[in-house]
VOLO-73213 format. One record per residue (C-alpha): x, z, y. Coordinates in steps of 0.001 Angstrom, whole numbers, plus 524288, in hexadecimal, padded with zeros to 5 digits. Each point is the difference from the previous one (the first is absolute). Layout:
# VOLO-73213
XZY;...
# end
This chain:
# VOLO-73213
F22CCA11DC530D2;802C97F4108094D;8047A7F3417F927;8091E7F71F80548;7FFCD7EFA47FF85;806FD7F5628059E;7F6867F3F180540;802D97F275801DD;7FD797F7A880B7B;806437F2A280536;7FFF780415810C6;7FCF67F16B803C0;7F3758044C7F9D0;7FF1A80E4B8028B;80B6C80729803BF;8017780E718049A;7FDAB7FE3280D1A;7F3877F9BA7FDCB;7FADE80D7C7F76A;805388083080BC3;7F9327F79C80AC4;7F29B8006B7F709;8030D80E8C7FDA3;7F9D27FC927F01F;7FF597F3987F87E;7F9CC7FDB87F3D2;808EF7FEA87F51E;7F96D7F3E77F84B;801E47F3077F98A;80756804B67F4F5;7FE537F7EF7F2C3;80A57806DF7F592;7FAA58092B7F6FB;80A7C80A3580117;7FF9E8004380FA3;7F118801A07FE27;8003680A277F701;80BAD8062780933;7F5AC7FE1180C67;7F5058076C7F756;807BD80CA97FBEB;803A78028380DCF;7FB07809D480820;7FBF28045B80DF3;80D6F8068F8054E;809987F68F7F8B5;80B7B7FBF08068E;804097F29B7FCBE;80CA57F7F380747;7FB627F46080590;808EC7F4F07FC44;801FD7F3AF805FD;803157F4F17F4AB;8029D7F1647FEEB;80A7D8028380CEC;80D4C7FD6E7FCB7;8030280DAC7FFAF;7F3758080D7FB6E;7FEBD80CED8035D;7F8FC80D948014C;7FE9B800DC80DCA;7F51280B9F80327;7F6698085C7F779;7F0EB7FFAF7FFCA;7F6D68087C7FBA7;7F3F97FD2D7F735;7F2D0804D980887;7F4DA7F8E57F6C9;803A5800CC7F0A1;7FCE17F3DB7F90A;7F3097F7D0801A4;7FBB87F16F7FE64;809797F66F80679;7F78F7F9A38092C;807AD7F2C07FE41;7FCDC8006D7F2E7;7F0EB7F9C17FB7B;801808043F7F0B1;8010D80CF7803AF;809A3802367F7FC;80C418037980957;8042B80C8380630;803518028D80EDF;8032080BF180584;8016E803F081012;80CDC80365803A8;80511805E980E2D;80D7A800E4806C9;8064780C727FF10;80E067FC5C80663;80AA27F5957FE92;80C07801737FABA;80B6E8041580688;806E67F4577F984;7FB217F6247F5EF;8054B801027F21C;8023A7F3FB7FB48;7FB317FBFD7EFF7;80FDC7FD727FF25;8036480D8A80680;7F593806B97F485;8053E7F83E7F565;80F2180349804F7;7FA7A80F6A7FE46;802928043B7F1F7;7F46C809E4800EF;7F6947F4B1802BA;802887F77A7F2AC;7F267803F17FBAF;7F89F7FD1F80B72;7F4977F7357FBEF;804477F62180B31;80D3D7FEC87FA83;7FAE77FFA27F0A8;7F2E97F64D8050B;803CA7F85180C7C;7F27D7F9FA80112;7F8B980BE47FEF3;7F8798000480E4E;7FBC880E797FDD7;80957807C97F84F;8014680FE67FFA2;80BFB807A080457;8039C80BA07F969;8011680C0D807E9;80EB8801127FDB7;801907F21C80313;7F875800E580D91;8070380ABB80417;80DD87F7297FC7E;7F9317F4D58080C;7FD3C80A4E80B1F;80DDC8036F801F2;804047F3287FED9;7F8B87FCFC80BD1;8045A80A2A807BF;80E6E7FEAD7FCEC;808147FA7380D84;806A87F0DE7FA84;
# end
């Protein structure tokens, strides 16, 4: 069964335009235990949101797909760190916001909302499909 993540980039350094123009990207340079150990238990076939941060409003704005489960970050000389390969699978209809998901009763235990500076976080199924609809709904 498919498991679902949310993952962190600032788009003055990669943003999702720049993972649909490449078509993949190498998900690496992450240094927090908990985002690496979140990189290693994912799978080929996970959907994660791609989610522009440090903007002044951050945001889920399309959904990837992981197409090479985790191997050594290549940024990374220890050894040590996790990357994965991610591609594109579509944008969003509409970008929900980190304040739209924490104004959503139903997303209180999202691990964005309970650890802000988590760069690689999972999403619940139940909370992805929230975060779906949210995206689709006409403002």
């Amino acid at each position: 069964m498919p498991q679902f993540w949310l993952l962190k980039s600032e788009p003055d350094e990669y943003g999702w335009d720049d993972l649909v123009e490449n078509g993949s990207a190498i998900w690496e340079g992450v240094r927090n235990h908990q985002a690496a150990n979140n990189l290693r238990a994912m799978e080929v076939g996970d959907e994660a949101f791609f989610y522009h941060s440090a903007i002044s409003q951050p945001a889920a704005v399309g959904i990837m797909k992981v197409s090479e489960a985790a191997f050594d970050d290549p940024t990374d000389e220890s050894g040590k760190w996790p990357a994965v390969r991610v591609e594109p699978v579509r944008k969003l209809a509409r970008s929900v916001t980190l304040k739209a998901m924490k104004g959503e009763g139903a997303l209180s235990d999202l691990a964005i909302i309970r650890q802000s500076r988590l760069s690689v976080a999972p999403v619940r199924a139940k909370e992805w499909e929230i975060i779906l609809r949210m995206a689709e709904k006409r403002s």
